[in-house]
mmCIF file of the N, C-alpha and C atoms, coordinates in Angstrom:
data_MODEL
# 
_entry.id   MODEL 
# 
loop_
_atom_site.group_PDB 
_atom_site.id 
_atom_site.type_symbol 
_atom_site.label_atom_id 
_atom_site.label_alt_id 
_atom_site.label_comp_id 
_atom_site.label_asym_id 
_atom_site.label_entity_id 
_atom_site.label_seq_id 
_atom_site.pdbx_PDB_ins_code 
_atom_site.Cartn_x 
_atom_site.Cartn_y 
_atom_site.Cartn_z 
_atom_site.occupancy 
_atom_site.B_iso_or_equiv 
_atom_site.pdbx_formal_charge 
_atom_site.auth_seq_id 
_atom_site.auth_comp_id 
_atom_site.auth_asym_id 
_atom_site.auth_atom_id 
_atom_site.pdbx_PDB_model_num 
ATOM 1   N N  . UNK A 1 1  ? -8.859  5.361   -1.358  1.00 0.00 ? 1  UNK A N  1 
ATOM 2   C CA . UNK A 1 1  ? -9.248  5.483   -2.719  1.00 0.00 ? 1  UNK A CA 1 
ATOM 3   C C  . UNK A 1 1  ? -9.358  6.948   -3.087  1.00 0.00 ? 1  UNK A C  1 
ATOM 4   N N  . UNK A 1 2  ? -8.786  7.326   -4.484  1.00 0.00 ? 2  UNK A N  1 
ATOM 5   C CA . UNK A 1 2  ? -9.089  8.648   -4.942  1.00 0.00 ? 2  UNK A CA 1 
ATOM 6   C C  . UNK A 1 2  ? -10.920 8.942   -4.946  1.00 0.00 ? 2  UNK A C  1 
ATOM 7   N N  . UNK A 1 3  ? -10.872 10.417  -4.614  1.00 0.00 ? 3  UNK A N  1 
ATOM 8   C CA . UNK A 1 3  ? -12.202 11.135  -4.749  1.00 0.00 ? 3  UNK A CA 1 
ATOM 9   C C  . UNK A 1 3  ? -12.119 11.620  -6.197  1.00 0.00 ? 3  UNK A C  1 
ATOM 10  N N  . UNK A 1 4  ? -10.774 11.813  -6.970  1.00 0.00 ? 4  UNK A N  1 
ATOM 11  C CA . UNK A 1 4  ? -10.635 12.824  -7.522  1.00 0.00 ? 4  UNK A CA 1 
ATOM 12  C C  . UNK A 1 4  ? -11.029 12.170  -8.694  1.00 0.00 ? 4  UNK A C  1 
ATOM 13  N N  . UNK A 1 5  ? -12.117 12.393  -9.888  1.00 0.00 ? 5  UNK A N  1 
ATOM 14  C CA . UNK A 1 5  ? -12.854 11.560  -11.054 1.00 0.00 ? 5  UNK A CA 1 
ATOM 15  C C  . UNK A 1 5  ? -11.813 10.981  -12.502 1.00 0.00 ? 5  UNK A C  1 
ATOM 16  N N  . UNK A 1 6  ? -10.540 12.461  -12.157 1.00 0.00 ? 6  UNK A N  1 
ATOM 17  C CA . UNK A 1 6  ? -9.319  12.067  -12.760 1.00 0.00 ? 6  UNK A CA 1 
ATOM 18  C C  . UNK A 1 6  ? -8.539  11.196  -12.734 1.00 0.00 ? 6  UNK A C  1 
ATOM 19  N N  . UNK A 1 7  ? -8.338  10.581  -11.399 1.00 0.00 ? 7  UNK A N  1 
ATOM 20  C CA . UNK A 1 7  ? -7.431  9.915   -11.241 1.00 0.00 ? 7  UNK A CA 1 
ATOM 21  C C  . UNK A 1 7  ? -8.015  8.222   -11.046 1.00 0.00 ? 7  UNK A C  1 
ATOM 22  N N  . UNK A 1 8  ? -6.856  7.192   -11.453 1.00 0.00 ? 8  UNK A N  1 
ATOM 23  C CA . UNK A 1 8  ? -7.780  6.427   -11.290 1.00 0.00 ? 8  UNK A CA 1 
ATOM 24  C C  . UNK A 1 8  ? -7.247  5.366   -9.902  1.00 0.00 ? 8  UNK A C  1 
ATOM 25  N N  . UNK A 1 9  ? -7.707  3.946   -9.558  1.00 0.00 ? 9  UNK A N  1 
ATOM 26  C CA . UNK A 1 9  ? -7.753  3.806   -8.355  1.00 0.00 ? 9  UNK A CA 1 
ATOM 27  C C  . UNK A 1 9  ? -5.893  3.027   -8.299  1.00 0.00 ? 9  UNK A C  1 
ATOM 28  N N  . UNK A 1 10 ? -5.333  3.150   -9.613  1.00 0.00 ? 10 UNK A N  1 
ATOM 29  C CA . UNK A 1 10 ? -4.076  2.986   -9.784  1.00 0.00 ? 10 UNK A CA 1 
ATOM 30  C C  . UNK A 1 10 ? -3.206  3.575   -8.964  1.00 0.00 ? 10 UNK A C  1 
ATOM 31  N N  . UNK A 1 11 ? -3.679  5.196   -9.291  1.00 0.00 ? 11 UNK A N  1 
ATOM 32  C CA . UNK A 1 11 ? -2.620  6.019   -8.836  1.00 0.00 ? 11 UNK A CA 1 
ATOM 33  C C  . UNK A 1 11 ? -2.746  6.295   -7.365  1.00 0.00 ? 11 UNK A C  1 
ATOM 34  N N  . UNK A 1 12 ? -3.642  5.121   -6.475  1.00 0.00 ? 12 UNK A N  1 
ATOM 35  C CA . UNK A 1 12 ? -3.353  4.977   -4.960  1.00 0.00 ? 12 UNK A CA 1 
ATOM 36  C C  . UNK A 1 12 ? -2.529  4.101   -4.636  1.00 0.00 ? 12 UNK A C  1 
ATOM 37  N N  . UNK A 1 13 ? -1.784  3.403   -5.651  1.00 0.00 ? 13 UNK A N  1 
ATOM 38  C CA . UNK A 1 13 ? -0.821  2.210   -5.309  1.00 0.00 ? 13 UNK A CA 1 
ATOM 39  C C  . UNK A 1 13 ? -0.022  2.913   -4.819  1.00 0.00 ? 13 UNK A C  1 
ATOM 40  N N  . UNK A 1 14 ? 1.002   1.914   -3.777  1.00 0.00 ? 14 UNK A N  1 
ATOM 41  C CA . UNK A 1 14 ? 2.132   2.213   -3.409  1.00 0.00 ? 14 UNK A CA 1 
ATOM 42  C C  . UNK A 1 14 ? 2.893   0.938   -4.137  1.00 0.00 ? 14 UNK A C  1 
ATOM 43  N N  . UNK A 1 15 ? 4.295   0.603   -4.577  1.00 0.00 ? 15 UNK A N  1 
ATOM 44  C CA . UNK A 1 15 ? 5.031   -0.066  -5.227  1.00 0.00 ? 15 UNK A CA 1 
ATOM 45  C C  . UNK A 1 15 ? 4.756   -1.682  -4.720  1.00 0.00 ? 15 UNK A C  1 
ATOM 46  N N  . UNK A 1 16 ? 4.450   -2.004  -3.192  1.00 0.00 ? 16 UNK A N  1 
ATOM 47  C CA . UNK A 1 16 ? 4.153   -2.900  -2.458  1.00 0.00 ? 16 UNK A CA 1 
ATOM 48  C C  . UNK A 1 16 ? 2.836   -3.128  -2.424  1.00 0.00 ? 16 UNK A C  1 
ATOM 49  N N  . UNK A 1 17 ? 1.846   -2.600  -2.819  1.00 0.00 ? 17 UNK A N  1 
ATOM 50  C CA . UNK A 1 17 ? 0.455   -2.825  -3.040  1.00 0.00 ? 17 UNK A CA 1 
ATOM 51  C C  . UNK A 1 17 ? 0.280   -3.817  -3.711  1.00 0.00 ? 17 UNK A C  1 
ATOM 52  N N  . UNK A 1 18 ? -0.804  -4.927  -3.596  1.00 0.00 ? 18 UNK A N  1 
ATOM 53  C CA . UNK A 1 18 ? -0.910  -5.903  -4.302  1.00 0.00 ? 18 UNK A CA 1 
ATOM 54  C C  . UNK A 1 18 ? -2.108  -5.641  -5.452  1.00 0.00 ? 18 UNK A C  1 
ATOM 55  N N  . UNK A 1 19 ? -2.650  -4.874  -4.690  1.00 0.00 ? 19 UNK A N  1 
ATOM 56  C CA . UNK A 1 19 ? -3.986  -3.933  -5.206  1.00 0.00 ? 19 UNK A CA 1 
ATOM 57  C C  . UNK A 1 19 ? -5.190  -2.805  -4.812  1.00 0.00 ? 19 UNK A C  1 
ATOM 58  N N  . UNK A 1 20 ? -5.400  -2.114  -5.251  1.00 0.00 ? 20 UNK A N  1 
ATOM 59  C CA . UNK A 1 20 ? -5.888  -0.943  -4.622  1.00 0.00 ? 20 UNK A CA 1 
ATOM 60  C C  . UNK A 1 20 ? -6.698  -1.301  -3.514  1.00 0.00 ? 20 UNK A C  1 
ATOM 61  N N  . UNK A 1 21 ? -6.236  -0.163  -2.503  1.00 0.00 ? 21 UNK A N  1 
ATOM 62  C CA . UNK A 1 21 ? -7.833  0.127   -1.445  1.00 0.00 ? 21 UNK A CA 1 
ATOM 63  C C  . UNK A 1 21 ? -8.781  0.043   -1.711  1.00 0.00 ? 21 UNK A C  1 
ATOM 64  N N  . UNK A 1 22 ? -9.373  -1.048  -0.802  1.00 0.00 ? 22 UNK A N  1 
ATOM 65  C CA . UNK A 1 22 ? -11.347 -2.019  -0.507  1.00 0.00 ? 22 UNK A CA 1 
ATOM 66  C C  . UNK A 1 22 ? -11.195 -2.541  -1.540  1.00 0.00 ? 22 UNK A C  1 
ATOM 67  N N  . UNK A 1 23 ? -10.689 -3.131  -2.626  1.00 0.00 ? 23 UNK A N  1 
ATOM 68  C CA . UNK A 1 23 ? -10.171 -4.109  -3.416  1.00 0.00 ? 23 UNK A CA 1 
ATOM 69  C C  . UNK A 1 23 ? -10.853 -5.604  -2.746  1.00 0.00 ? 23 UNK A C  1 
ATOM 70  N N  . UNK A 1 24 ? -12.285 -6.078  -3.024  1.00 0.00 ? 24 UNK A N  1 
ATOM 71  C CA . UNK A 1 24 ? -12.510 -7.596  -2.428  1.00 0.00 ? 24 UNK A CA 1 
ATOM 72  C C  . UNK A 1 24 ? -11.422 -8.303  -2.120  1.00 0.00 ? 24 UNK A C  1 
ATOM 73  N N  . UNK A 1 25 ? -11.209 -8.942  -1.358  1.00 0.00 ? 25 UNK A N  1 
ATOM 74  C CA . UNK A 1 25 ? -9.796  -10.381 -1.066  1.00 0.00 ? 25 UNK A CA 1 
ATOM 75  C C  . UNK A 1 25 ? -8.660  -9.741  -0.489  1.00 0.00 ? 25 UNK A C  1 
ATOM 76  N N  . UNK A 1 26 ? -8.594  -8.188  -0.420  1.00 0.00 ? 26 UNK A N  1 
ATOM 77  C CA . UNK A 1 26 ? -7.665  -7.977  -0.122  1.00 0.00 ? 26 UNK A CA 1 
ATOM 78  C C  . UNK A 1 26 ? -7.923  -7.041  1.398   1.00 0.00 ? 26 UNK A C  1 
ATOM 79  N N  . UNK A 1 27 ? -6.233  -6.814  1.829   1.00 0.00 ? 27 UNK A N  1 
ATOM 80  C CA . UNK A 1 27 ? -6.010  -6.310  3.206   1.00 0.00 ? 27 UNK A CA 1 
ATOM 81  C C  . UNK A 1 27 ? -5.013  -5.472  3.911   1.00 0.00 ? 27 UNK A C  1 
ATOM 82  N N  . UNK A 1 28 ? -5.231  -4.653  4.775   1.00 0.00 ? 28 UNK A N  1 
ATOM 83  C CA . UNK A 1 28 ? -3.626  -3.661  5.058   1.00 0.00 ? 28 UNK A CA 1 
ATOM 84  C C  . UNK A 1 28 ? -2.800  -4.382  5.760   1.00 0.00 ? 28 UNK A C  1 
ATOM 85  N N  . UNK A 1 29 ? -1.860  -4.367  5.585   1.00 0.00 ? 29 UNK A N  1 
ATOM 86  C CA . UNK A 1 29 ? -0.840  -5.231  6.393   1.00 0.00 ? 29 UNK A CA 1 
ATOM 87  C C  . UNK A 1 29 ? 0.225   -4.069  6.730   1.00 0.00 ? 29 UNK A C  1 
ATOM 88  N N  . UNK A 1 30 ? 1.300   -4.223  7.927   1.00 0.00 ? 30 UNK A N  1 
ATOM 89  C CA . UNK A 1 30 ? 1.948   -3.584  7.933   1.00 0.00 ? 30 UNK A CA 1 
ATOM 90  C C  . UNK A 1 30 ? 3.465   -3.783  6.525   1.00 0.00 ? 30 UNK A C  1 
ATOM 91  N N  . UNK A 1 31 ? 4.263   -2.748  6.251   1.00 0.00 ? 31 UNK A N  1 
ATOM 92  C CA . UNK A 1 31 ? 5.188   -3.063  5.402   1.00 0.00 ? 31 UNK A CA 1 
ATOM 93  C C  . UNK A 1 31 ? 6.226   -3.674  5.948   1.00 0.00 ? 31 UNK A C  1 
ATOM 94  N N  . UNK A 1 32 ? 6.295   -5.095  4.612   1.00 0.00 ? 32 UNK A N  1 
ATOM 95  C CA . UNK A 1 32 ? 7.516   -5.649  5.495   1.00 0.00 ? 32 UNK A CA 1 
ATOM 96  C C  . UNK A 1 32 ? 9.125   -5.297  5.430   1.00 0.00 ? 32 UNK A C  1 
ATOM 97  N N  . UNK A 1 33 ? 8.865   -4.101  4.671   1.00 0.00 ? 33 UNK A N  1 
ATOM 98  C CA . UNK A 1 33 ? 10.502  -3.041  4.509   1.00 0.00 ? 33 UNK A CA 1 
ATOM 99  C C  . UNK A 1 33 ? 10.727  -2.799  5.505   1.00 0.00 ? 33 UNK A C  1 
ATOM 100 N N  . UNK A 1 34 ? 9.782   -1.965  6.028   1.00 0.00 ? 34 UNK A N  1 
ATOM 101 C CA . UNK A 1 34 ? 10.410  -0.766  7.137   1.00 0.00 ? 34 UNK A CA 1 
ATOM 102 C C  . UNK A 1 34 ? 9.357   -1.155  8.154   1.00 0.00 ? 34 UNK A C  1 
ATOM 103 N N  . UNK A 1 35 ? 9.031   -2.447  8.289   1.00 0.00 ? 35 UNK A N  1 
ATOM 104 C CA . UNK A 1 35 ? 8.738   -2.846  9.556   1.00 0.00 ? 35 UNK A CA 1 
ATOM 105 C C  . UNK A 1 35 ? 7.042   -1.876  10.207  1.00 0.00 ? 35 UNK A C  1 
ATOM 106 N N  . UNK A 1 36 ? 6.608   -1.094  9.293   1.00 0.00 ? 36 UNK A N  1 
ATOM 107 C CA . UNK A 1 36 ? 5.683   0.114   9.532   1.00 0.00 ? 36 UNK A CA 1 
ATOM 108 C C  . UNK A 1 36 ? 5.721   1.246   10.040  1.00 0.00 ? 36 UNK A C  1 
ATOM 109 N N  . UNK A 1 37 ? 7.065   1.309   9.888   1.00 0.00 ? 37 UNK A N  1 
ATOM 110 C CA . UNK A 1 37 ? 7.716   3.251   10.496  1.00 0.00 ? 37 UNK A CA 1 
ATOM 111 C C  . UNK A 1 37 ? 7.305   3.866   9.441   1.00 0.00 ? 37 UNK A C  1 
ATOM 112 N N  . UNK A 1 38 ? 7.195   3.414   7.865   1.00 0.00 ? 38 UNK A N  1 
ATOM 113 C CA . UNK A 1 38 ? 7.335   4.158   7.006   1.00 0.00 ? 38 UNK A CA 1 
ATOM 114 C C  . UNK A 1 38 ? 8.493   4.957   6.307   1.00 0.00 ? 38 UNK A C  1 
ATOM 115 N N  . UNK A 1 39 ? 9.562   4.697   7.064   1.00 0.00 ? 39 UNK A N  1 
ATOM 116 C CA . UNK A 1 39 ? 11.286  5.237   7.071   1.00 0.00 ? 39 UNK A CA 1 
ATOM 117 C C  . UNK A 1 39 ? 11.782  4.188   6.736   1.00 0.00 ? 39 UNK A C  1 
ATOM 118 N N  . UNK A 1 40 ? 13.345  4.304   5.796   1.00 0.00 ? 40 UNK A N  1 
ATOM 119 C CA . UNK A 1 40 ? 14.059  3.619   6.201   1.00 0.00 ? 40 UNK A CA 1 
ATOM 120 C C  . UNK A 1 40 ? 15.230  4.567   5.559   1.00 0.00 ? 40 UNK A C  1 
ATOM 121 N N  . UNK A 1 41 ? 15.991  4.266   6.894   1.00 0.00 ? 41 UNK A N  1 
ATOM 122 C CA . UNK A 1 41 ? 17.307  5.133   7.615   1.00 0.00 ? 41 UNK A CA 1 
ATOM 123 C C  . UNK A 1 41 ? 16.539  6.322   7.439   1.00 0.00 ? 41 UNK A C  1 
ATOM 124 N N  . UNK A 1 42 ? 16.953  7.353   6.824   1.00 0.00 ? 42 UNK A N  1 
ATOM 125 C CA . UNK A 1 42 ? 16.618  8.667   7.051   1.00 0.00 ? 42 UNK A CA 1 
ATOM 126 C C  . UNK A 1 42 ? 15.950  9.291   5.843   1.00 0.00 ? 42 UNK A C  1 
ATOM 127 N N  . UNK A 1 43 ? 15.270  8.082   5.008   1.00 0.00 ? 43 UNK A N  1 
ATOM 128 C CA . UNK A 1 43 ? 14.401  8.133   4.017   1.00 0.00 ? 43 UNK A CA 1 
ATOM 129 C C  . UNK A 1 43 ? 12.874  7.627   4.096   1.00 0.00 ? 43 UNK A C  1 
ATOM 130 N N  . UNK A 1 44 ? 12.199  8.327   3.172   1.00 0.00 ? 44 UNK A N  1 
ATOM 131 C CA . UNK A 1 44 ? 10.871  7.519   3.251   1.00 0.00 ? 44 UNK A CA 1 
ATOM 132 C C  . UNK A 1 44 ? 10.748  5.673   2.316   1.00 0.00 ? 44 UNK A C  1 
ATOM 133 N N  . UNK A 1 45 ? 10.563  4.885   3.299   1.00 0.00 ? 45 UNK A N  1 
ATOM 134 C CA . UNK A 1 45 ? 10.333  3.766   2.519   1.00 0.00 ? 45 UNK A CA 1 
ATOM 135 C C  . UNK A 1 45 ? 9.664   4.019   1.116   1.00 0.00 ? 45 UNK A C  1 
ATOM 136 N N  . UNK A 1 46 ? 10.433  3.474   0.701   1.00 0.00 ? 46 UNK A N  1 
ATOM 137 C CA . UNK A 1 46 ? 9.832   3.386   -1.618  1.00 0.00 ? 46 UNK A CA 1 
ATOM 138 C C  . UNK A 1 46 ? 8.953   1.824   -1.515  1.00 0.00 ? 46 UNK A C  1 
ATOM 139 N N  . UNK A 1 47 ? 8.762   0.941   -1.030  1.00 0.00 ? 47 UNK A N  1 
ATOM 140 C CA . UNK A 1 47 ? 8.145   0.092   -0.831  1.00 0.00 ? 47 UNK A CA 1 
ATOM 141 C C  . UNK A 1 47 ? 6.362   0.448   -0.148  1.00 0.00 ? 47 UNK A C  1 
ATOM 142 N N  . UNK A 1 48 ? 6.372   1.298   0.864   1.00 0.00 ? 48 UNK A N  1 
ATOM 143 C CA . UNK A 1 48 ? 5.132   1.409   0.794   1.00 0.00 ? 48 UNK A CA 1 
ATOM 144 C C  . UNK A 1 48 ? 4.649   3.088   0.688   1.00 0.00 ? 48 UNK A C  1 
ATOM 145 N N  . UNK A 1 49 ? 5.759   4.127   0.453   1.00 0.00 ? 49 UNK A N  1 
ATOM 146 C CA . UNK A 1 49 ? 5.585   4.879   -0.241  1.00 0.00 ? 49 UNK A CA 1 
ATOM 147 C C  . UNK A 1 49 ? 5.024   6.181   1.091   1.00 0.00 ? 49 UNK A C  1 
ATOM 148 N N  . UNK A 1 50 ? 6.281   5.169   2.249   1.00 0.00 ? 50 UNK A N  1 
ATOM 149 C CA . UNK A 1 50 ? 5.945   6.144   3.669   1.00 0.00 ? 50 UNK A CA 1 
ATOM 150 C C  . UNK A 1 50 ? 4.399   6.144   4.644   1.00 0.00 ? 50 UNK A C  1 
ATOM 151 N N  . UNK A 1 51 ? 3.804   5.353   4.544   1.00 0.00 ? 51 UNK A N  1 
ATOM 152 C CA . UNK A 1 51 ? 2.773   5.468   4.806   1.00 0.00 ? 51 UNK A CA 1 
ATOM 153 C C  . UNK A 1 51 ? 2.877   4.277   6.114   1.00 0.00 ? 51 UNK A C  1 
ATOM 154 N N  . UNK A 1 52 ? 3.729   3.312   6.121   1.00 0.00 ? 52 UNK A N  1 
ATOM 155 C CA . UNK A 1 52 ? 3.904   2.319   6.942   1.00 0.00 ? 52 UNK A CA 1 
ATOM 156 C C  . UNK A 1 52 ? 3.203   0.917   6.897   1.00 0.00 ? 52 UNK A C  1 
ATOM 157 N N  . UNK A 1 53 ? 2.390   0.450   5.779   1.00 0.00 ? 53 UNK A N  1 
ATOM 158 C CA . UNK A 1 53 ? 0.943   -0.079  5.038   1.00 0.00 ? 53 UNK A CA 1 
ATOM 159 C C  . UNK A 1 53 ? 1.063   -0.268  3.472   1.00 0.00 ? 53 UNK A C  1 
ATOM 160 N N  . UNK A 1 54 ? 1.230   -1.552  3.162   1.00 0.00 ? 54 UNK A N  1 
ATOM 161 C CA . UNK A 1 54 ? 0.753   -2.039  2.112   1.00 0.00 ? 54 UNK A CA 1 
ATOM 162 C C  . UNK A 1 54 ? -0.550  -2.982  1.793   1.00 0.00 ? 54 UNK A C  1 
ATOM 163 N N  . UNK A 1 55 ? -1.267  -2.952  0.971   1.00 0.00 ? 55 UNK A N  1 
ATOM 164 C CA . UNK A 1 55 ? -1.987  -3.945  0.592   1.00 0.00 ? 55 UNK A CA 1 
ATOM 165 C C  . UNK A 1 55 ? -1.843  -5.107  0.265   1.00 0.00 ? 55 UNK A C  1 
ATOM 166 N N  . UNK A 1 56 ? -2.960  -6.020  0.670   1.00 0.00 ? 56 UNK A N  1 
ATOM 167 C CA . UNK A 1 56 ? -2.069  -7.659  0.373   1.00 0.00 ? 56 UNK A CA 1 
ATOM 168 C C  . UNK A 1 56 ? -3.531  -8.412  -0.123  1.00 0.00 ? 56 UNK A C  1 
ATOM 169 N N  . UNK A 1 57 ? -3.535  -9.469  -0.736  1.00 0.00 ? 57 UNK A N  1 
ATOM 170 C CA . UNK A 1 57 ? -4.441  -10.149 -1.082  1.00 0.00 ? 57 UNK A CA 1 
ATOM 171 C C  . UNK A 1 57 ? -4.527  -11.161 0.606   1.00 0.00 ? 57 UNK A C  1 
ATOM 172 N N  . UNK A 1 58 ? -5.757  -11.529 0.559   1.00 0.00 ? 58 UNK A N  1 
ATOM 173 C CA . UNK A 1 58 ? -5.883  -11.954 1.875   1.00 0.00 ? 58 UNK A CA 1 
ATOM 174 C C  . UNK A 1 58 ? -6.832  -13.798 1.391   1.00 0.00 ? 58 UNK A C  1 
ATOM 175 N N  . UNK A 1 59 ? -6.538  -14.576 2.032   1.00 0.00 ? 59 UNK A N  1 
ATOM 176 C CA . UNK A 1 59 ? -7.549  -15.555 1.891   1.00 0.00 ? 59 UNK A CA 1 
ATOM 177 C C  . UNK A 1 59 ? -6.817  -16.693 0.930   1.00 0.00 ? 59 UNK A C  1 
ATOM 178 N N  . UNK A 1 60 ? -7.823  -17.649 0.763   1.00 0.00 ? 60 UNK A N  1 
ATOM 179 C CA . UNK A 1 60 ? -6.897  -18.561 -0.181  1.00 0.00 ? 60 UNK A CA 1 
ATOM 180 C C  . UNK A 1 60 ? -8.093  -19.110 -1.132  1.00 0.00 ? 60 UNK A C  1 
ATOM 181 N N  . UNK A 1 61 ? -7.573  -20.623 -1.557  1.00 0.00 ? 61 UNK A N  1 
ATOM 182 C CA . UNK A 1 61 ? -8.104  -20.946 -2.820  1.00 0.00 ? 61 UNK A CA 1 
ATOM 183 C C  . UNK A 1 61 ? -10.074 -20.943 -2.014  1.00 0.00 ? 61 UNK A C  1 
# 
């Protein structure tokens, strides 16, 4: 989560985020692009935005 009072907890998404970090219900999962290298081929995954970790909603009804 941002420290920064500017920013808001949006601009911690990565494109694959379901919803921001400590978000209740939700959880890190590895990305299922790039497998959690954070690469793919000789780029940074755009899916979790290189980090190897997206957020996921966790749990059910």
């Amino acid at each position: 989560m941002s420290t920064d009072p500017a920013r808001s907890d949006t601009d911690d998404l990565a494109p694959g985020d379901e919803a921001p970090p400590g978000t209740p219900g939700s959880g890190e999962d590895v990305c299922p692009r790039c497998g959690g290298s954070g690469r793919l081929d000789d780029a940074t995954c755009d899916e979790c935005a290189g980090t190897g970790r997206v957020i996921r909603g966790v749990g059910g009804g």
